[in-house]
C-alpha positions as a Python dict, from the first residue, in 0.01 Angstrom:
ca = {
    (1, 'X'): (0, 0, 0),
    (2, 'X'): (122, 279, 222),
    (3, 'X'): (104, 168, 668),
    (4, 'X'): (-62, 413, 833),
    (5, 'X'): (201, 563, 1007),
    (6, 'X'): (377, 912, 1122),
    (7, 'X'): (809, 833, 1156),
    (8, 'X'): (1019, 1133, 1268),
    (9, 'X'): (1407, 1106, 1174),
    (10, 'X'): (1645, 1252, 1369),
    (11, 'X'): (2006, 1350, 1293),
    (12, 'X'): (2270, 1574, 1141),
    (13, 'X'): (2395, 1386, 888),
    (14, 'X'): (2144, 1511, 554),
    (15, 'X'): (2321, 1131, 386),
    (16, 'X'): (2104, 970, 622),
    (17, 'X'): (1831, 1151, 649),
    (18, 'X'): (1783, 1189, 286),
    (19, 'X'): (1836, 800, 253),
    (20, 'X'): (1630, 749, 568),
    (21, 'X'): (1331, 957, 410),
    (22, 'X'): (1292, 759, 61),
    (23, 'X'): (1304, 481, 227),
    (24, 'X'): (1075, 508, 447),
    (25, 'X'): (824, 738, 224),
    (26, 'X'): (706, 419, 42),
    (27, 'X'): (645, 246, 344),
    (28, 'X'): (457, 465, 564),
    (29, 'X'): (203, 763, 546),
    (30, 'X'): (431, 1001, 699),
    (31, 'X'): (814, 1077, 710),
    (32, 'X'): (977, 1398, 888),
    (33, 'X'): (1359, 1481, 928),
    (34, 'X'): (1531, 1680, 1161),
    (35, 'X'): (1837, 1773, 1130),
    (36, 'X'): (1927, 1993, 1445),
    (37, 'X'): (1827, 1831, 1791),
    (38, 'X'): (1731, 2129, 1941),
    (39, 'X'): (1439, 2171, 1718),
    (40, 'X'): (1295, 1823, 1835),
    (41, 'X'): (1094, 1995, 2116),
    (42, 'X'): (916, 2182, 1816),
    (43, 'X'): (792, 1905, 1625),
    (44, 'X'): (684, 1691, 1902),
    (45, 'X'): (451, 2040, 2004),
    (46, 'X'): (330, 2028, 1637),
    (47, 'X'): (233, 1654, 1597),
    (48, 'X'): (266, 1313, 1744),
    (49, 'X'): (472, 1087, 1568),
    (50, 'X'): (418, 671, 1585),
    (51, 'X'): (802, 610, 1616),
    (52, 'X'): (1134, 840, 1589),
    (53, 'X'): (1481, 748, 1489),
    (54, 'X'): (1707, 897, 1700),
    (55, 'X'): (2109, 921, 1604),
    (56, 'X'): (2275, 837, 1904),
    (57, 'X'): (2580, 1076, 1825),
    (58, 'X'): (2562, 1436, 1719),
    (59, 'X'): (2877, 1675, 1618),
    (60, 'X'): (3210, 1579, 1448),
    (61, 'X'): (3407, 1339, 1628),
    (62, 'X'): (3120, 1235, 1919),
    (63, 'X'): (3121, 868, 1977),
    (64, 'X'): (3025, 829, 2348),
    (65, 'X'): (2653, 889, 2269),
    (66, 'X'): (2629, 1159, 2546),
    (67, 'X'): (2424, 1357, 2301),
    (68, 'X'): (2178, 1094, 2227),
    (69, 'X'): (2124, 991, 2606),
    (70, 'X'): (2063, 1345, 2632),
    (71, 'X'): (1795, 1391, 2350),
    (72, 'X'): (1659, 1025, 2441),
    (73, 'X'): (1582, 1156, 2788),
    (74, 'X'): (1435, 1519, 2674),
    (75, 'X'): (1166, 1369, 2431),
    (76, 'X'): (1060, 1110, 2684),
    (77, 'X'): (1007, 1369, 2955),
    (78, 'X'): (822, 1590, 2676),
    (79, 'X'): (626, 1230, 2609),
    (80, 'X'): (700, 967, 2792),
    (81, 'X'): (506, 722, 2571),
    (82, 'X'): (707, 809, 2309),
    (83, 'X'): (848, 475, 2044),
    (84, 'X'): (1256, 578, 2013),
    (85, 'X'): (1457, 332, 1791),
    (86, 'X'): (1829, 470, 1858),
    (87, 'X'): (2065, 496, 1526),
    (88, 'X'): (2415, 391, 1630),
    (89, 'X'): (2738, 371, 1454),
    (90, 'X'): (2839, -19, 1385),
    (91, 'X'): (3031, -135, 1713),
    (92, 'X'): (2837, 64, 1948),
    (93, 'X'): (2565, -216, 2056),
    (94, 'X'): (2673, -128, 2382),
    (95, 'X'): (2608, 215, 2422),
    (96, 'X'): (2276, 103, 2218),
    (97, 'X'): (2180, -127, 2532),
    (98, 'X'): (2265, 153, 2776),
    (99, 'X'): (2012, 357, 2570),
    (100, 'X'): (1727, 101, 2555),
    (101, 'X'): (1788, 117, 2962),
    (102, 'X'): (1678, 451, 2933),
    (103, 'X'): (1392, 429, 2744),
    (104, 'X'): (1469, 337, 2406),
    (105, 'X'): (1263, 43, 2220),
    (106, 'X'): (1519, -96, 1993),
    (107, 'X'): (1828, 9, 1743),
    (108, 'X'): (1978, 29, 1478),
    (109, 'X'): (2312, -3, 1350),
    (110, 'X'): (2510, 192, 1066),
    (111, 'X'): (2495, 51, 818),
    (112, 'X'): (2174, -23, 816),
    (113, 'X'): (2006, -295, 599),
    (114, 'X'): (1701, -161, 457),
    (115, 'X'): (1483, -449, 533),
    (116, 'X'): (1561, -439, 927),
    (117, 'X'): (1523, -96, 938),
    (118, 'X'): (1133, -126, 782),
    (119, 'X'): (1062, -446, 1023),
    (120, 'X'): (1165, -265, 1276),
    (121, 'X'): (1001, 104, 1234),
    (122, 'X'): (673, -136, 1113),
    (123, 'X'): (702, -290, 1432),
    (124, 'X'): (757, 36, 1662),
    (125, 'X'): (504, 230, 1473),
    (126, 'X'): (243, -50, 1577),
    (127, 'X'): (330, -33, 2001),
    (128, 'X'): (331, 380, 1925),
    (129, 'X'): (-25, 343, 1783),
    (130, 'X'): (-113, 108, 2073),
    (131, 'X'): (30, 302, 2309),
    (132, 'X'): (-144, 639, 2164),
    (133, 'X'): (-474, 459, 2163),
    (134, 'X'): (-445, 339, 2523),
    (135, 'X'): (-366, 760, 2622),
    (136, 'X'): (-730, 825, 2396),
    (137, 'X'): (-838, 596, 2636),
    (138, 'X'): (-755, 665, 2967),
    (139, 'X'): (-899, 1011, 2846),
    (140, 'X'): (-1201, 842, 2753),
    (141, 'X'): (-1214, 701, 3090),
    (142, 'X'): (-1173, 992, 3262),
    (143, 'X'): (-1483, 1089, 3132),
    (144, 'X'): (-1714, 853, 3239),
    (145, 'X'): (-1514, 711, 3568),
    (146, 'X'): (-1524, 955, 3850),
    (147, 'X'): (-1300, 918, 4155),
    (148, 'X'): (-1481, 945, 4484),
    (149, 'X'): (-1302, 1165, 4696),
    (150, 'X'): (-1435, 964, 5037),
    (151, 'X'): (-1248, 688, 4927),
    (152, 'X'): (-1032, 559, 4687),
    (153, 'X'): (-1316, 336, 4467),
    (154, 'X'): (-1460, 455, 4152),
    (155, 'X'): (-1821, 542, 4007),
    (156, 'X'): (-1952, 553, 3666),
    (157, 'X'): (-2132, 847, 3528),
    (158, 'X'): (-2492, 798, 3632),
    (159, 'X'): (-2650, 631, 3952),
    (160, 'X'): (-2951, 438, 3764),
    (161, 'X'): (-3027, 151, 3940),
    (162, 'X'): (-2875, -115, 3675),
    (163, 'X'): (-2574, 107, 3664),
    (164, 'X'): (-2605, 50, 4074),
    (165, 'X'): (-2563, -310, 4011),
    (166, 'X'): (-2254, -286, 3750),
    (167, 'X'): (-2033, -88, 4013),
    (168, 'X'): (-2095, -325, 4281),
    (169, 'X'): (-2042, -610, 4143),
    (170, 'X'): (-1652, -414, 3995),
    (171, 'X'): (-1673, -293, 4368),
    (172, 'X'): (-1653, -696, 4503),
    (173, 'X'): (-1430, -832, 4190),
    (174, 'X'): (-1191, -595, 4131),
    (175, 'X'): (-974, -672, 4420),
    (176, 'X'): (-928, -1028, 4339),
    (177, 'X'): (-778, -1213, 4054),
    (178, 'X'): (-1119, -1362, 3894),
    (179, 'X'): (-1165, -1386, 3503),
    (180, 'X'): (-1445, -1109, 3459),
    (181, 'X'): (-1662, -1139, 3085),
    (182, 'X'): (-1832, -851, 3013),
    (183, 'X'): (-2161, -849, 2799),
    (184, 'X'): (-2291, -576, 2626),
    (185, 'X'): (-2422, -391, 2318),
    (186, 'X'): (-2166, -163, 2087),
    (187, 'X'): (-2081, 135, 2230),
    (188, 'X'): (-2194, 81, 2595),
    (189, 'X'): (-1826, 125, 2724),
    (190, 'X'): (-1721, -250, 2861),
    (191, 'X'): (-1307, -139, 2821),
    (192, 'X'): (-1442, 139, 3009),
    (193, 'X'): (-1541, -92, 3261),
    (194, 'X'): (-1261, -349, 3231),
    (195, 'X'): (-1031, -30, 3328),
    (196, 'X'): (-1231, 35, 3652),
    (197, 'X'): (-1186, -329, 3728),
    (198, 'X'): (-795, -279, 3639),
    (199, 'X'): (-764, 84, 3809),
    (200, 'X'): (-966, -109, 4168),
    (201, 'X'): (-724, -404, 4167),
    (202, 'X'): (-398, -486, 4366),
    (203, 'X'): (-265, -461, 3988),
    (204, 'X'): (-323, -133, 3897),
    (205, 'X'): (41, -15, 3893),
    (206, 'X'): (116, -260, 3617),
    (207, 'X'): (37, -241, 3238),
    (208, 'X'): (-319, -333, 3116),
    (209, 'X'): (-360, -446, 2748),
    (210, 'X'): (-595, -380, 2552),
    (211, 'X'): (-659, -624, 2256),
    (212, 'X'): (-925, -647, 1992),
    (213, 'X'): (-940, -997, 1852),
    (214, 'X'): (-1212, -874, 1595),
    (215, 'X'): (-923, -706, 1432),
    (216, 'X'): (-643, -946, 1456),
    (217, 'X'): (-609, -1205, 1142),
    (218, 'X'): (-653, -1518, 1154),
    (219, 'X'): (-290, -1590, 1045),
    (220, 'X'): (-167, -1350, 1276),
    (221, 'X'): (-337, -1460, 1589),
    (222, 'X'): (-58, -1660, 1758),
    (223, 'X'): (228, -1438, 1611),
    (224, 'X'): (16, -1108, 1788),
    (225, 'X'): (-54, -1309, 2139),
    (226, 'X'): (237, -1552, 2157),
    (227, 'X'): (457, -1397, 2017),
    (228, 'X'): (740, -1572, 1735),
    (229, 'X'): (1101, -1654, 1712),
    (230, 'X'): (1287, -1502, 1420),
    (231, 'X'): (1264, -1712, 1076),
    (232, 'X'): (960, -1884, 1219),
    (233, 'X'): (743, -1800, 930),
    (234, 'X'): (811, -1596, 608),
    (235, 'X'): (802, -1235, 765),
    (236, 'X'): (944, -1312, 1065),
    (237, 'X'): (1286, -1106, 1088),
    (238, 'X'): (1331, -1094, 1391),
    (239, 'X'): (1194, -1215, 1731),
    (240, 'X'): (877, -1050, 1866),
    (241, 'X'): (729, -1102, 2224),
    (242, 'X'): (365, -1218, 2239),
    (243, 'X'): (85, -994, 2419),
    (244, 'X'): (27, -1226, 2635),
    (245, 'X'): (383, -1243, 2799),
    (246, 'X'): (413, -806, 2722),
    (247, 'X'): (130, -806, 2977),
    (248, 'X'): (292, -982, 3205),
    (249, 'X'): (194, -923, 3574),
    (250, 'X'): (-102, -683, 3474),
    (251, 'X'): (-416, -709, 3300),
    (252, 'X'): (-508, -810, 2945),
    (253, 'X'): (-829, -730, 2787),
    (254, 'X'): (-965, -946, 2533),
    (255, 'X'): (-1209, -757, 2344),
    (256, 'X'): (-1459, -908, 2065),
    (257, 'X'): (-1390, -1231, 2218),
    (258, 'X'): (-1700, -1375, 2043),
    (259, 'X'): (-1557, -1353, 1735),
    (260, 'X'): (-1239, -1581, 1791),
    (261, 'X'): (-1315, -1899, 1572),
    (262, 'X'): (-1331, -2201, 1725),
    (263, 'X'): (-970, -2368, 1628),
    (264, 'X'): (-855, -2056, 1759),
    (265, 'X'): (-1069, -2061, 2092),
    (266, 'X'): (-927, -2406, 2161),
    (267, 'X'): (-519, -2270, 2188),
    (268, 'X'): (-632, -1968, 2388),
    (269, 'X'): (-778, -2225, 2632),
    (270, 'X'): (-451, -2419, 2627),
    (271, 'X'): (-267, -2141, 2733),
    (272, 'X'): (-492, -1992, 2981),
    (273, 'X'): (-528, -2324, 3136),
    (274, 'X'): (-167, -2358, 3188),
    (275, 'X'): (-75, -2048, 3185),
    (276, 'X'): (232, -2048, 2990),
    (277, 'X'): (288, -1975, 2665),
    (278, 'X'): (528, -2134, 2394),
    (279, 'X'): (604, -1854, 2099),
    (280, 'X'): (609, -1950, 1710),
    (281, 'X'): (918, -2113, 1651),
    (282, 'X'): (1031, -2199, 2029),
    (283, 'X'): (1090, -2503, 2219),
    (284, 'X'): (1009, -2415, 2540),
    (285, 'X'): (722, -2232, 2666),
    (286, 'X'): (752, -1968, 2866),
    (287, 'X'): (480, -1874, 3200),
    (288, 'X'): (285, -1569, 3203),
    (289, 'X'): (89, -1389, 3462),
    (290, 'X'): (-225, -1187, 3370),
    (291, 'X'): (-538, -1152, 3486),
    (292, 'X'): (-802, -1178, 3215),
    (293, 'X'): (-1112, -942, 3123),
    (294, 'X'): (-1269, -1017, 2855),
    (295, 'X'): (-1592, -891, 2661),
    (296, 'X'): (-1834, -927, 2358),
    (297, 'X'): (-2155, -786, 2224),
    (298, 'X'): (-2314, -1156, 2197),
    (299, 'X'): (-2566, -1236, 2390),
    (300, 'X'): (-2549, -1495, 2662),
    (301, 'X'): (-2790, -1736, 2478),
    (302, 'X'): (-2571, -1714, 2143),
    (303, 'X'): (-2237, -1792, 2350),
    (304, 'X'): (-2397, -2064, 2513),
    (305, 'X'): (-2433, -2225, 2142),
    (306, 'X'): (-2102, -2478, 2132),
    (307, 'X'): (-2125, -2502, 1796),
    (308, 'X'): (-1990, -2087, 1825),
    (309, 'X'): (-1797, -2055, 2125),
    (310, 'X'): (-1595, -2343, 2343),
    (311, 'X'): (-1845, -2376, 2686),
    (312, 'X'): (-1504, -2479, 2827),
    (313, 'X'): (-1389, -2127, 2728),
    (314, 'X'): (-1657, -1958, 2895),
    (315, 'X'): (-1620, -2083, 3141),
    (316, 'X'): (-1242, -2040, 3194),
    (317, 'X'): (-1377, -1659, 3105),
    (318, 'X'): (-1634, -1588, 3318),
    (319, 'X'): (-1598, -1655, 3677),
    (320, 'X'): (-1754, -1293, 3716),
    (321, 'X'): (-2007, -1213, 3464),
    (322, 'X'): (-2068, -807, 3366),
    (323, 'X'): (-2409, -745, 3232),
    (324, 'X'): (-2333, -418, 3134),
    (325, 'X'): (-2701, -219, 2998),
    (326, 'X'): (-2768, -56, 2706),
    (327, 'X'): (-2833, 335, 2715),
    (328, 'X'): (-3188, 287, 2673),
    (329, 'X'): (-3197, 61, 2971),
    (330, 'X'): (-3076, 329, 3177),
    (331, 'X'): (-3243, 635, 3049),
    (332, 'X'): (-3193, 783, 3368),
    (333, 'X'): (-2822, 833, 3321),
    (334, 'X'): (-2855, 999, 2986),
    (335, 'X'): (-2918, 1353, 3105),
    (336, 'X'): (-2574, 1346, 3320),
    (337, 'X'): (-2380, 1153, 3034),
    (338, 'X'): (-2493, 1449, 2811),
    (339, 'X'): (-2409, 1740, 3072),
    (340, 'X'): (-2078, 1603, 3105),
    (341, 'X'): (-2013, 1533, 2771),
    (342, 'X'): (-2105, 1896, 2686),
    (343, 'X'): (-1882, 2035, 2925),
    (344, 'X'): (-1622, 1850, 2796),
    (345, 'X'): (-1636, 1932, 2390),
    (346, 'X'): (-1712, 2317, 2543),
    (347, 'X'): (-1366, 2298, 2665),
    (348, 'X'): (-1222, 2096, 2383),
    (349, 'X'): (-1346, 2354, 2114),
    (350, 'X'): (-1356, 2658, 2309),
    (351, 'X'): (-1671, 2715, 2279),
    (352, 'X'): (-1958, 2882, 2544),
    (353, 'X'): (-2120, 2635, 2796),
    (354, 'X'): (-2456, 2618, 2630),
    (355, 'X'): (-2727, 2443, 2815),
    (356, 'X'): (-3010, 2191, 2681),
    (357, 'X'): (-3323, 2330, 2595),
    (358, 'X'): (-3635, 2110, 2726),
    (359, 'X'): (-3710, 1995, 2397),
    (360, 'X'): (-3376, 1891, 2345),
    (361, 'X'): (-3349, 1688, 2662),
    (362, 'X'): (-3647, 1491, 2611),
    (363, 'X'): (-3574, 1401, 2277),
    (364, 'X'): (-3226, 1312, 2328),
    (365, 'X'): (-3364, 1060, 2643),
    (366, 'X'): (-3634, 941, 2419),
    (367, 'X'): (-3406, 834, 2118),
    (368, 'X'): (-3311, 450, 2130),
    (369, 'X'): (-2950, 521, 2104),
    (370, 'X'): (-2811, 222, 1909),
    (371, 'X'): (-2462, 356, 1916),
    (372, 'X'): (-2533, 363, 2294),
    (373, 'X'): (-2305, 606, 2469),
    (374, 'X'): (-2037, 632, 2162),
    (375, 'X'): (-2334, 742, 1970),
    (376, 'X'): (-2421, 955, 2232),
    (377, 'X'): (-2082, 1120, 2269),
    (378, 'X'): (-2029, 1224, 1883),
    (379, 'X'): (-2392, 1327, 1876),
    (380, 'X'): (-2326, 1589, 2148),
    (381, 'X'): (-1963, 1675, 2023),
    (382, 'X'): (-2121, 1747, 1673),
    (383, 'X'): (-2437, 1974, 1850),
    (384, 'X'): (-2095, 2162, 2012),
    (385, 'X'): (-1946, 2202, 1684),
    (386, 'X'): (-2201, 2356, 1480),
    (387, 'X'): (-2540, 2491, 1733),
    (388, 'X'): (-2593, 2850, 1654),
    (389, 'X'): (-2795, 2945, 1900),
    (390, 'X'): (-2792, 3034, 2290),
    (391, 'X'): (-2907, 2677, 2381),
    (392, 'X'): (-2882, 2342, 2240),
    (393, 'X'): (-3183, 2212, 2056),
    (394, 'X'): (-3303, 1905, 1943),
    (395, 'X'): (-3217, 2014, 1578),
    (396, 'X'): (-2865, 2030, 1639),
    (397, 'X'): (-2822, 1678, 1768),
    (398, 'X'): (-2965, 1574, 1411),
    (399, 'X'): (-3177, 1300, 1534),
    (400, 'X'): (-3331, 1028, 1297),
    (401, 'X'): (-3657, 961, 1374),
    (402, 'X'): (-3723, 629, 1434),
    (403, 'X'): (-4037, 463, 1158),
    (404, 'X'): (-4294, 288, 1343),
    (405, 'X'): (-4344, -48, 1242),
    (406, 'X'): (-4650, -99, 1023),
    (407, 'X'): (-4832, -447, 1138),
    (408, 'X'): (-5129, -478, 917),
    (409, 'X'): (-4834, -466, 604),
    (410, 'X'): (-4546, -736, 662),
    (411, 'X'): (-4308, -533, 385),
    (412, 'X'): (-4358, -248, 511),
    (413, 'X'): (-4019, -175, 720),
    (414, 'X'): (-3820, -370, 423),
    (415, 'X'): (-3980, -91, 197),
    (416, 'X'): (-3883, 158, 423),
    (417, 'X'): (-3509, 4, 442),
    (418, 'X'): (-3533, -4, 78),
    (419, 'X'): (-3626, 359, 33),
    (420, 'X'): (-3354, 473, 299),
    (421, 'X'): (-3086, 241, 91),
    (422, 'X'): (-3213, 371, -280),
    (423, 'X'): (-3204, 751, -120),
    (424, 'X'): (-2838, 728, 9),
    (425, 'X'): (-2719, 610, -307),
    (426, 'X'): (-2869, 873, -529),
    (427, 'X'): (-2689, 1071, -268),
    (428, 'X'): (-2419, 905, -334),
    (429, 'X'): (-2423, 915, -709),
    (430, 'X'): (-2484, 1254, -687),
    (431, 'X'): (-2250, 1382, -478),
    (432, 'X'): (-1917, 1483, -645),
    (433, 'X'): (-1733, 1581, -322),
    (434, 'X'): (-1502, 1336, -189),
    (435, 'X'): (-1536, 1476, 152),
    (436, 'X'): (-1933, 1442, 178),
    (437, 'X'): (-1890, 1103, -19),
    (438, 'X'): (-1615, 971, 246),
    (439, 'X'): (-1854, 1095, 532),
    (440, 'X'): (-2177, 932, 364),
    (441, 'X'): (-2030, 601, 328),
    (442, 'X'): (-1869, 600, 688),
    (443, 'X'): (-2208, 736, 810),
    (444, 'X'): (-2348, 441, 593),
    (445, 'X'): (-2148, 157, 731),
    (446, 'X'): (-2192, 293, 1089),
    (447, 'X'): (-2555, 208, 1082),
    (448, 'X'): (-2498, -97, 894),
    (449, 'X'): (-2286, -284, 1151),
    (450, 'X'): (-2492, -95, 1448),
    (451, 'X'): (-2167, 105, 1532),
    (452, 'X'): (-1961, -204, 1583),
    (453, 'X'): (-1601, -23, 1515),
    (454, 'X'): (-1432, -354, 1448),
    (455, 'X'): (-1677, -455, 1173),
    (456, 'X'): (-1712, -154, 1007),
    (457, 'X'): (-1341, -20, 977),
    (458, 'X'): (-1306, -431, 806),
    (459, 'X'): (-1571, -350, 541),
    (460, 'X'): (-1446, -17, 497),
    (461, 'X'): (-1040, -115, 449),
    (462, 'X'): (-946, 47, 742),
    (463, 'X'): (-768, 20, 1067),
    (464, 'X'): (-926, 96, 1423),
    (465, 'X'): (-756, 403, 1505),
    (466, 'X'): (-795, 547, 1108),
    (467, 'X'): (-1162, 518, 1163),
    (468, 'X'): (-1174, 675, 1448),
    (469, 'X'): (-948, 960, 1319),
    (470, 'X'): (-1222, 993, 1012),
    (471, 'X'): (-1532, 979, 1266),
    (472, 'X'): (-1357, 1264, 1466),
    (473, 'X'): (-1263, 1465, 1136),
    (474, 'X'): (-1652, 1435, 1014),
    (475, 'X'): (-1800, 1470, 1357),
    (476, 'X'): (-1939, 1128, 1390),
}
């Protein structure tokens, strides 16, 4: 099976691009070539690519790698988050080091073996999703964290009064090094909030992690935080630094830390506790220095069950404690989520500034939100997409309406679940389309797993960021 992965392959030698491009074709989603430098400006404007090979010498007879400094240092001013692995003639590990001063991640040497050169790209194409993910982000965040020009602190969207209580309590923590846990439903926004803590604190010019242990393997779990020494386990090619130690001097964000298993909950303690870390395959261990944020849609009373989470942990965790509130606990903030929301997918799709209609408004702050703000968002982005008419009404927001319970009939809301389950399949069995079938069953597992991302891109075979690419592509 394919990685999910774009590679771009840069340089003028069609041997090695041609070799570079069936190699890589069966390994990843994606392979372009380039074969003159100067068009590399033209296919970063056309699409974003997870990693690029980069030939460190261009032109009969170059050997100093002046070219490939010089093409290294264009694409990262173009995008500076860009994943570079530098191709370089066998010998020139020097001029390869010089590079990775610059900017580069890692190289590669001619001739290449073909199994270092798809650890490798696997590897790079992995930090170029994170990295891409953390840019979707920090948009993300721009959207819903506000700087106040008065001072240099920052608000969320909204000014209910439990919303109030969130930003004061980031207000007082931020600043110091505390462990913060951060409770919450699906979809309320606690990275959001983890990078207003981050972005407030005397460590927001270093890196902050993001990590989502709901999507990490077991088996992987101490490679991916770690890190592993090369030969450690069958796999390991070479030597890969741990998250823990990458975020070194920053901030790492555990997400979905409810979901860690207990075996697994008792190393992270050992290595919070004593804050150093001893990779797969070491002998020593080395010391890290992050603050934690951490965060999970249990509730308090499940993760104060030992038999599912270490108390020890949580309380290693939560020296601050978020309670951040669902969307229908501040109902109040709804009407400004949505205004800004539809000011930004205006922009975004070109389209006019339409404003809500009453009927709209009051049904969109009267619907229980499950998704909470995520739900919220695509709702509105979807109204942009397709309302035809000089306001936005509550049709085009495509509202379910929510059953009311029947009391005096104990089956009655399994019947109803039943009826709702035996309609979508007939849809389903109907349906020829691949398109409306891949958007059904994504549409399907959403509500299934309350718009937990993690959960539902595992039942559907799918990575994070791929479900999020097929939730923007169908306007979910």
């Amino acid at each position: 099976m394919k990685k999910e992965g774009k590679i771009l392959i840069v340089d003028d030698d069609e041997d090695i691009l041609i070799a570079g491009k069936l190699l890589l074709k069966r390994e990843f989603t994606s392979v372009s070539t380039c074969n003159v430098p100067e068009h590399i400006p033209d296919f970063l404007a056309g699409q974003d690519f997870d990693a690029i090979l980069l030939d460190m010498n261009f032109g009969p007879g170059e050997s100093s790698g002046a070219q490939g400094f010089h093409w290294l240092k264009k694409i990262l001013s173009i995008k500076p988050d860009s994943v570079i692995i530098m191709i370089t003639a066998h010998g020139g590990v020097d001029v390869a080091v010089e590079a990775m001063k610059l900017g580069a991640t890692d190289f590669i040497a001619k001739p290449w073996q073909n199994e270092k050169v798809v650890a490798t790209l696997s590897t790079a194409v992995l930090l170029g999703k994170s990295r891409s993910e953390t840019q979707e982000l920090r948009a993300e965040n721009q959207l819903l964290v506000q700087a106040n020009n008065q001072s240099n602190t920052q608000k969320m969207i909204g000014q209910s009064l439990p919303m109030q209580q969130v930003q004061s309590i980031i207000a007082r923590c931020a600043p110091t090094d505390a462990n913060v846990l951060i409770l919450g439903e699906n979809g309320t926004g606690k990275e959001l909030i983890a990078r207003a803590i981050h972005q407030q604190s005397l460590r927001t010019n270093r890196i902050f992690m993001s990590v989502d242990l709901g999507a990490i393997a077991e088996s992987l779990f101490e490679s991916e935080l770690f890190g592993h020494k090369k030969g450690s386990f069958t796999g390991a090619q070479q030597d890969r630094i741990g998250l823990l130690k990458a975020a070194d001097g920053g901030t790492l964000f555990l997400d979905e830390i409810g979901n860690l298993p207990l075996h697994l909950q008792a190393k992270l303690l050992t290595v919070l506790e004593q804050r150093k870390v001893t990779p797969l395959g070491a002998n020593e261990a080395v010391s890290f220095d992050v603050r934690v944020i951490s965060a999970t849609n249990i509730n308090k009373q499940a993760l104060k069950n030992d038999q599912q989470f270490r108390q020890d942990l949580l309380f290693r965790l939560n020296t601050v404690e978020i309670n951040l509130p669902s969307l229908k606990e501040r109902s109040d903030d709804i009407e400004p989520i949505a205004l800004y929301y539809i000011d930004f997918y205006s922009k975004k799709y070109h389209k006019p500034l339409k404003p809500l209609d009453p009927e709209a408004l009051s049904a969109i702050k009267s619907y229980s939100w499950p998704g909470n703000i995520r739900e919220l968002r695509h709702s509105i982005e979807r109204a942009i997409i397709l309302s035809q008419t000089p306001q936005l009404n509550k049709y085009d927001f495509q509202l379910e309406p929510i059953a009311a319970k029947d009391v005096s009939t104990p089956s009655a809301e399994a019947n109803l679940e039943q009826l709702n389950a035996s309609q979508e399949n007939s849809l389903l069995e109907d349906e020829l389309n691949l398109e409306v079938i891949e958007k059904q069953v994504i549409t399907k597992a959403l509500k299934k797993h309350r718009y937990n991302i993690s959960h539902t891109a595992k039942e559907l075979g799918l990575t994070r960021a791929a479900l999020y690419r097929r939730m923007e592509k169908h306007g979910l």
